[in-house]
N, C-alpha and C positions, 0 to 999 in steps of 0.2 A: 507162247509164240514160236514158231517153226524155226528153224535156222534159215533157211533161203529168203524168208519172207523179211527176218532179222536185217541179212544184206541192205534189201533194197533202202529200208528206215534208215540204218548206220548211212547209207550214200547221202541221202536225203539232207539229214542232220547235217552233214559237215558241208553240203555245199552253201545251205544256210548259215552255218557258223564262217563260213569263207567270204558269203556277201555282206557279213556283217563288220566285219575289220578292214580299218582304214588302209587305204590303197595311194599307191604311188607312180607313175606311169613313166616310164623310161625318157618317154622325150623331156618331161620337166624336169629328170634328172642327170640330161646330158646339157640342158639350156643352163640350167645353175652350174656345172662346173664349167663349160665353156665359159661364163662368165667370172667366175670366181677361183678356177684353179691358177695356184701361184705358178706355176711351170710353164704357161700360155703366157701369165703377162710377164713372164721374163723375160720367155724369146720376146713377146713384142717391144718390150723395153729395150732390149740388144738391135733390136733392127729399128727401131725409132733412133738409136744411136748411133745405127751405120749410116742411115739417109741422112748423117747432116756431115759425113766426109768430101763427098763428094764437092761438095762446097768449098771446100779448104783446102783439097788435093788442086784446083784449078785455079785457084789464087795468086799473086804474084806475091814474094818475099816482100815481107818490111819495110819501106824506103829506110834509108839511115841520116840521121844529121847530125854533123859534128861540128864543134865551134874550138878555136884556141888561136894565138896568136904568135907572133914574131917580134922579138924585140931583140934591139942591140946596145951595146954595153952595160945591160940591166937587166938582170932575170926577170925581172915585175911586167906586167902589163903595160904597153902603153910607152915602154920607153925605146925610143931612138923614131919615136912616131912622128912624120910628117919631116924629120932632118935625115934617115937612112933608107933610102931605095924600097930596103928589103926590109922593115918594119910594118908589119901590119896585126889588125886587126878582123876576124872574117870566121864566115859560115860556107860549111857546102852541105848538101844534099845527094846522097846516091841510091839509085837502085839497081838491082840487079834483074836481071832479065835470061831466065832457062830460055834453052834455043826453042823456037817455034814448035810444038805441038809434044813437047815433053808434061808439059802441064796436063793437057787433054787425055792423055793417056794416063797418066797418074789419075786424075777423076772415072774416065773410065772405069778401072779397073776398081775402085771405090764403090761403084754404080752396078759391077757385078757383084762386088762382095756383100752388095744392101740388099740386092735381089734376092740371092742366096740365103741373109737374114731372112726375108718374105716368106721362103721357102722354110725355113726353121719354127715356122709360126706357124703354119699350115702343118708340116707334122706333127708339133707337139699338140695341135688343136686333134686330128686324128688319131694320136697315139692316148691321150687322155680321153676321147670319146670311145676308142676300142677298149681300156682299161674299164671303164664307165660300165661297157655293156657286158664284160666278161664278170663283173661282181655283179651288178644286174641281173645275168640270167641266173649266174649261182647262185644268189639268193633266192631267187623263184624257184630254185630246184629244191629248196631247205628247206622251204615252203611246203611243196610238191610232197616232197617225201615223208615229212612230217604228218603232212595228210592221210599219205598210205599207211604209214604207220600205227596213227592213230586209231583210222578206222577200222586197221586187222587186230589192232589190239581190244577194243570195243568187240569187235566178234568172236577173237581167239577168248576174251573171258568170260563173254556167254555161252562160247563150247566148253572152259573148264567147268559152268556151273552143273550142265547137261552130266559132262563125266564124272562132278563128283558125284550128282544125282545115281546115276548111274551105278557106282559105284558102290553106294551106301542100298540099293538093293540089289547089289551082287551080278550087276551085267556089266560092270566094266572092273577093268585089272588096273593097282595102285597105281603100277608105270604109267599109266595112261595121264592121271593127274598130275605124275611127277614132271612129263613129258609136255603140259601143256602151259604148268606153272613156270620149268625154264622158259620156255619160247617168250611167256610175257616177260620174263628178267632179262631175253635177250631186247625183246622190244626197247624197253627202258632205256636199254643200254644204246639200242641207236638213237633212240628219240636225244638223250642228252650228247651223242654225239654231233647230231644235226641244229641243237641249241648254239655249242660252241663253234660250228661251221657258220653258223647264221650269224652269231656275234661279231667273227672274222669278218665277212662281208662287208656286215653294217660299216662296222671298221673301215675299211676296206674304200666303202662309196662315203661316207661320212668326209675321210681324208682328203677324195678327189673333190668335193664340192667345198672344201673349206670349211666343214660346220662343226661344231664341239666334239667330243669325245662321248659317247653315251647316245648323241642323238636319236632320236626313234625315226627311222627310213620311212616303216611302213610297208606293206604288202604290196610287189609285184605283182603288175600281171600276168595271167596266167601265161605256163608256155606252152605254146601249140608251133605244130608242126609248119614250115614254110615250104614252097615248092623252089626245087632246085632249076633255077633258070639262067644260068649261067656257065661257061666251060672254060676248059684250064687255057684253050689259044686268047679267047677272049678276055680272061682274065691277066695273062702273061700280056697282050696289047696294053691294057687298059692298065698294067703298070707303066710299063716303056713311054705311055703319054701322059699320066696324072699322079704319079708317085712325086710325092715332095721329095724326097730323096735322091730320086734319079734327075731331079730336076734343078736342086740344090747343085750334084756334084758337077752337074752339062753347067751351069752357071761359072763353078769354079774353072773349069776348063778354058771357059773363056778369058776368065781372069788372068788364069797362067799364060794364054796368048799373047794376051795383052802384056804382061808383064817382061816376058822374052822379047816384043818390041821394046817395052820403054828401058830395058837393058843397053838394047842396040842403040838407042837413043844416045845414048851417053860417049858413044865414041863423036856425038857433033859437042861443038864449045859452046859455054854460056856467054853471054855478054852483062856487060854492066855500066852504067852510064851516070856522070852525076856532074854538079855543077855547083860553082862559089861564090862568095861575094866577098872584098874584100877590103876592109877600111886602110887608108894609108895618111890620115891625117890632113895636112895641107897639101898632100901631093895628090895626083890622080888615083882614085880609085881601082883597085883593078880585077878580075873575074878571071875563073878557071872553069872549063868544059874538057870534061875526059870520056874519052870512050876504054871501056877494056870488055878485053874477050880469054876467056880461059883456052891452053892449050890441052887436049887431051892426049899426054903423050904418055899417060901407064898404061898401055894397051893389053898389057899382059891382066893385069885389074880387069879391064874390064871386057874381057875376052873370058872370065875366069865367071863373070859375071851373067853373061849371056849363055854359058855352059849349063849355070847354077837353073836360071830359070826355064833353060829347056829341059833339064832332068827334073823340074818341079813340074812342068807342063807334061811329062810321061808320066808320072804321079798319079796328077790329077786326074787322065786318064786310065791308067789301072787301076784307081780309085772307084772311078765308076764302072768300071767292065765286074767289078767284086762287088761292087752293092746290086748292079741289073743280075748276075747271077747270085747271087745271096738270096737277092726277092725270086728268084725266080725258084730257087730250091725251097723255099718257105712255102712259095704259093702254091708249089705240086704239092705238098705235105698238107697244106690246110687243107686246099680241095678234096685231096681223098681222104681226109678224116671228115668233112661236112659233107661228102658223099655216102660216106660208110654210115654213120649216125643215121641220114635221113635214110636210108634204105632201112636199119635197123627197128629205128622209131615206127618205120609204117610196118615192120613187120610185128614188132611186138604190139601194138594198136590193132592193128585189120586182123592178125592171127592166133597167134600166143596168148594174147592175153582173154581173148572171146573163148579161146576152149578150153582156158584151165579154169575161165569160171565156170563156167558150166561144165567141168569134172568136180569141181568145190562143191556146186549146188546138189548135183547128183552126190556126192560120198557122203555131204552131210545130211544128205534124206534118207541114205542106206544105212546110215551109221546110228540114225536117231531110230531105224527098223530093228536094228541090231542086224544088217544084211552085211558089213565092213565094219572093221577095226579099226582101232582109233589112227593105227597109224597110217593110214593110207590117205585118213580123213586130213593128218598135219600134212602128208607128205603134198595132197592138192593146195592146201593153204597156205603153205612153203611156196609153190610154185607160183602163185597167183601175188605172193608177195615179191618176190624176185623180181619176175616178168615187170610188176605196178612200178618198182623203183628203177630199174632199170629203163625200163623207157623215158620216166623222165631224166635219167642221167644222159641218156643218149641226146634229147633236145638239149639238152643243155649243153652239150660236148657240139651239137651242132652250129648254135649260135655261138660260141663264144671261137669255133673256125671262121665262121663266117665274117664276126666282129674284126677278127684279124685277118681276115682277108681286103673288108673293106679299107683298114688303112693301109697296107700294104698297095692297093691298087688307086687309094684314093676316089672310092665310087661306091656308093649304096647299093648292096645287094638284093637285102630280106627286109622287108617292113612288117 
């Protein structure tokens, strides 16, 4: 059989051997850990836990009731009752009452910090589905590359048989088999390197969906190229309105608002109100009705206080002026690495790799002429190996920017 004609069989082969192995499809394995990842149902468990404050922050205090009595010339109960004035027996009842719209504020600010929980559940959903896709495409790439591997090693060892052929009737020189038996021990050697990258993975996506240890994933698919339709203002927008992050900390913000009034709040007094009943034996019964109102007169307290939560409320703002630029230095870095990738990818696809095979096909037709030496023959099959694994590194360096572009921006990009 020919070397070139060898190629196209070896292609053949493995894509058959590709459609024969169990597959696994990205969306069923973002829907299972969406569903199943522990990090999602905590935050939801924490913000299922804020929305019941709000409840409790607008509540009124406890009523209180107390009972005891009055007696005279006798410690005991009940004695000097109905013969001394001041002898009784009796119940009151009080409540206390924050000044008008201290409560409301309080809830409020409850009702930001549950929003914000809202918000904590929405990133950890997109920061587990970016994690998701970036072991996803790696694993397609371990795949990918295994593939290339595979199939240049399948052809690199029907050129050594060619050379030893060769050899043993004196048209080829020993180096040439020396030189062709390492390249297959280099093969080897990546092939098990990309065994334990794949394992990593599995690993990897196994943990985020919750499933055992060992699980068998199964074969991604393939990764192909996406078209880049998106750009860095659009993408820098499309965080500033749908990043959970920046929407978390504008939540906080308002909290801090909120919390600088109900500061202020507190230089108004509380009131409290309560009422008795009172047994007095043979004599008239008699009742108590109190109002009280607290004075606020630590002012320096609470001037110390309303300080405190305005230097929290500039916090909370410089808080998020560092995470809008944070995202925003991320999102120029991803773009132009999923820029650079897909440029790279279509060049090594549409250019590189169409003419090193066809210098492979030519060297090893010259080579089986005796028109080219062996080494010119590795140095095509070198090239043709490079170029195969590298393009799929580069898809893969594409999506897994992309995948972190998407959470950062909160918004699907590449399908």
């Amino acid at each position: 059989m020919r070397l070139p004609v060898l190629v196209i069989v070896v292609l053949s082969l493995g894509a058959v051997a590709r459609a024969q192995e169990p597959r696994v499809a990205l969306a069923d394995v973002i829907s299972e850990a969406l569903a199943r990842n522990p990090e999602i149902a905590a935050a939801q468990r924490r913000y299922e836990a804020a929305r019941e404050r709000p409840v409790q922050e607008r509540s009124l205090p406890d009523p209180m009731i107390s009972a005891g009595y009055v007696s005279t010339g006798r410690p005991w109960p009940g004695a000097g009752l109905g013969t001394d004035p001041n002898a009784n027996i009796g119940a009151m009842i009080s409540q206390q009452l924050p000044y008008p719209g201290k409560l409301a504020l309080k809830a409020s600010m409850a009702t930001r910090e549950a929003d914000a929980g809202a918000q904590q559940v929405e990133a950890a959903r997109l920061a587990v589905t970016a994690r998701v896709k970036q072991a996803y495409y790696r694993l397609a790439y371990t795949y990918a590359a295994a593939d290339v591997l595979t199939r240049n090693r399948e052809l690199l060892d029907t050129l050594l048989k060619v050379t030893e052929s060769r050899y043993a009737v004196g048209q080829a020189a020993q180096p040439d088999v020396i030189r062709a038996q390492t390249q297959l021990t280099v093969l080897a050697l990546q092939l098990e390197r990309l065994r334990l990258e794949r394992a990593s993975r599995e690993g990897d996506l196994n943990a985020l969906v919750a499933r055992s240890a060992g699980a068998v994933m199964g074969r991604p698919d393939e990764l192909r190229s996406a078209p880049v339709t998106f750009s860095l203002d659009a993408l820098v927008t499309g965080a500033q309105q749908h990043s959970p992050m920046l929407r978390g900390d504008a939540l906080m913000i308002e909290r801090a608002a909120l919390a600088v009034e109900a500061a202020r709040q507190e230089y108004k007094p509380d009131f409290g109100v309560s009422g008795g009943y009172f047994f007095a034996g043979s004599m008239p019964a008699m009742f108590e009705v109190r109002f009280d109102i607290t004075i606020p007169l630590q002012r320096d307290r609470r001037a110390a206080a309303v300080a405190e939560q305005l230097h929290a409320k500039d916090a909370a703002q410089q808080g998020y002026d560092a995470t809008r630029l944070g995202l925003q230095g991320r999102i120029q870095q991803d773009y132009q690495m999923a820029i650079s990738a897909a440029r790279l990818a279509g060049l090594y696809r549409d250019t590189l790799l169409p003419q090193a095979r066809l210098a492979l096909e030519s060297s090893m037709t010259n080579y089986q002429t005796g028109r080219l030496d062996f080494l010119s023959v590795l140095a095509s099959f070198g090239s043709v190996l490079e170029f195969e694994m590298s393009y799929f590194e580069e898809l893969a360096a594409f999506h897994a920017a992309v995948s972190r572009l998407e959470e950062m921006t909160g918004t699907a990009l590449a399908h």
